[in-house]
N, C-alpha and C positions, 0 to 999 in steps of 0.2 A: 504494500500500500504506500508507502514513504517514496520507496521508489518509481510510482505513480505519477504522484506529486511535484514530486520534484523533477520531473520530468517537464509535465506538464510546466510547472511555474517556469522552469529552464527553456522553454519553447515562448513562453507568453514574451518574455525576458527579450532576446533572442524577434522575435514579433517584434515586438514595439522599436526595437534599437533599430532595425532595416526598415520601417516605417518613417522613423525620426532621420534617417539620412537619405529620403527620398525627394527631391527638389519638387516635387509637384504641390503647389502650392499656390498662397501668393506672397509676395516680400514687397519691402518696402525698398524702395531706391534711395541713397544719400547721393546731393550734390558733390562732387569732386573740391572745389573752392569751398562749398562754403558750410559742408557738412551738413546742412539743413535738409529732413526728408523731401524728395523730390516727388515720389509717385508710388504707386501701387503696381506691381505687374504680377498678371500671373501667369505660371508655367503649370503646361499642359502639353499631355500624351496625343501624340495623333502618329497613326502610322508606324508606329516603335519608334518613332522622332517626340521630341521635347523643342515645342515653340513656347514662346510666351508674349504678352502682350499687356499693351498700358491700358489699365482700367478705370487707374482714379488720379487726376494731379492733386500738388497739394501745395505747389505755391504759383500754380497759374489756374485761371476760369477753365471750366470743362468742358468749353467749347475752343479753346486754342486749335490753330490749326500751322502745321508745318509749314511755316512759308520758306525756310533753307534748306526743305528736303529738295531731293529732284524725281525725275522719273514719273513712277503712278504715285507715289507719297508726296508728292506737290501740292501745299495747299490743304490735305486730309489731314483729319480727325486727330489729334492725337491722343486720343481716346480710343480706344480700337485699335490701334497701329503694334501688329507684329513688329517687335525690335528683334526677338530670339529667331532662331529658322534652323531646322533640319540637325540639332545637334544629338549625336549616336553616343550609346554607353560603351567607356572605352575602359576598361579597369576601376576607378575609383571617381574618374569625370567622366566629361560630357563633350564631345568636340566634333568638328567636322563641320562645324554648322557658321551661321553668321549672323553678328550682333550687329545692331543699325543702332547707333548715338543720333537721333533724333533731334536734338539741340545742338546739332554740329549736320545736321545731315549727311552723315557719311558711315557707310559699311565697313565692318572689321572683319576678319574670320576669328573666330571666338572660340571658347570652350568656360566651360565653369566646373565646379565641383566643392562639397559640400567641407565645411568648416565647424563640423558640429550642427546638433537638430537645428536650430536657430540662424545660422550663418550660409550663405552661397557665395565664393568667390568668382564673381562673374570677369572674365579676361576677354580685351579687345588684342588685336596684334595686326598689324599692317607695317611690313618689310622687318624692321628690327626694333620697331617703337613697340612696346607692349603698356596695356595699361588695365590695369584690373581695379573693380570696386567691391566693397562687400555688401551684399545685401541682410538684410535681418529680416524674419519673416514676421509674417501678418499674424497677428493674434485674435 
């Protein structure tokens, strides 16, 4: 019977810790200058890819719209607006994919990976510039 148990609590255990290091969620974005929470995004399973996307600002109106994006992001929402794209699990991250900085209108190829249940290390990279932010999740 003990060894039932503790089985079982050894599993729930084990459960909950690969739950707490699963990025699907939502987090909170901090400005780069000025450390003030910037937005809400949430990341989301499609396809065995992990996208994510801005759902809430929080030091601009929520009707902002991109006007330094280019392309089809010209002008659009930035409510709604896929930043994360097509990032694959690669050992203990996420990579392959590509992070859009919205406030700069430009694409990186990206990867993140988790820093504790609480924390996502979201990394841009374009030629040798790397630039990563941490995110903290939504409560």
């Amino acid at each position: 019977m003990y060894k039932t148990l503790f089985q079982i609590t050894l599993y729930s255990l084990f459960s909950i810790t690969l739950q707490s290091q699963n990025p699907i969620g939502i987090w909170i974005t901090v400005d780069d200058e000025t450390g003030k929470e910037k937005s809400h995004v949430e990341v989301y399973e499609k396809d065995q890819k992990l996208f994510g996307k801005i759902i809430k600002l929080l030091l601009k109106p929520q009707n902002t719209v991109c006007e330094v994006c280019d392309g089809e992001r010209k002008n659009k929402p930035l409510v709604g607006m896929v930043i994360i794209s097509n990032m694959k699990k690669s050992g203990n991250k996420w990579e392959g994919g590509k992070i859009y900085k919205a406030d700069a209108g430009k694409e990186y190829n990206g990867f993140f990976k988790m820093a504790g249940p609480d924390k996502l290390i979201v990394t841009g990279k374009v030629l040798f510039i790397t630039k990563s932010q941490t995110w903290r999740r939504h409560k």
